[in-house]
C-alpha positions, 0 to 999 in steps of 0.5 A, spaced: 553 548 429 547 549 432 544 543 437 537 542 439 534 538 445 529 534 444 525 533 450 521 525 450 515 527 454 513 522 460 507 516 457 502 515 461 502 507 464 496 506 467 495 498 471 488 497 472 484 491 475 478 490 473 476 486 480 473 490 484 476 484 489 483 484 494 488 481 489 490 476 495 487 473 501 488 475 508 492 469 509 496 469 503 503 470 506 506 466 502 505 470 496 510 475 500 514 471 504 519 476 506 514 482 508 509 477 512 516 476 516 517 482 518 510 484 519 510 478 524 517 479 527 517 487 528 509 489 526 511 497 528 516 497 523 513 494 517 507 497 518 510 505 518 515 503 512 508 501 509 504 507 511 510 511 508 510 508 500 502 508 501 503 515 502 502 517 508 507 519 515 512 515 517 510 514 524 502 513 523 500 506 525 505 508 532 498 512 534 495 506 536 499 505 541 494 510 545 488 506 542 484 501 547 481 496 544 480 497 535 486 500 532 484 505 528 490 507 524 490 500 520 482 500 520 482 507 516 488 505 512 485 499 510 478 503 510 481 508 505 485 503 500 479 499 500 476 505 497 482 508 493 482 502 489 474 501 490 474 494 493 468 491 495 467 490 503 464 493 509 466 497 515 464 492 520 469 486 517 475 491 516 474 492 524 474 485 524 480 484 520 484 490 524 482 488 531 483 480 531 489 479 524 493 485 525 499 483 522 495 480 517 491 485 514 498 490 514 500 484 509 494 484 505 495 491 504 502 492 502 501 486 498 495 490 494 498 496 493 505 492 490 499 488 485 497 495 483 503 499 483 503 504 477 509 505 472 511 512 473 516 514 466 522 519 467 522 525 463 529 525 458 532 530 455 538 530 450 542 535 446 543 533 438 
């Protein structure tokens, strides 16, 4: 008796967004109670754990703790998602957002990268 293995190969799922706009407001906190919550309550920590799942190190956004007045680790997260993901904007209102809506932006961002997650597919194998 002799077995073989099949081996089902990944599909390929893919999430596009035709919208060349942010999937929710800067004040759409609503949408994600919880998580504006957190940011709200403990900023550092919701945006290090949001640094993480973009991609990023951990202890990223805890740089700006050396900057003086624009924090620039949420302006080129923000900057650098807004290109991944081709969102119309400009530097000078990500600036803006990042230097007077912190907490705001960092919630924007995190519910962007939820609305445009892609399915990942693991590989099965089975004997038969």
């Amino acid at each position: 008796m002799s077995s073989k293995m099949v081996v089902r190969q990944p599909q390929p799922m893919m999430y596009t967004q035709e919208s060349d706009e942010w999937s929710s407001g800067i004040c759409d906190c609503c949408q994600d109670v919880p998580g504006c919550c957190c940011a709200f309550w403990c900023l550092p920590c919701f945006a290090c754990i949001t640094s993480r799942d973009y991609g990023e190190p951990l202890c990223l956004p805890l740089l700006e703790i050396f900057s003086c007045f624009i924090p620039g680790i949420t302006m080129s997260m923000r900057v650098n998602m807004r290109l991944r993901y081709r969102i119309r904007g400009t530097m000078c209102r990500d600036c803006v957002l990042s230097t007077f809506c912190c907490s705001c932006s960092w919630c924007q961002m995190s519910r962007e990268m939820k609305s445009r997650n892609v399915s990942v597919v693991m590989v099965g194998a089975k004997n038969t």
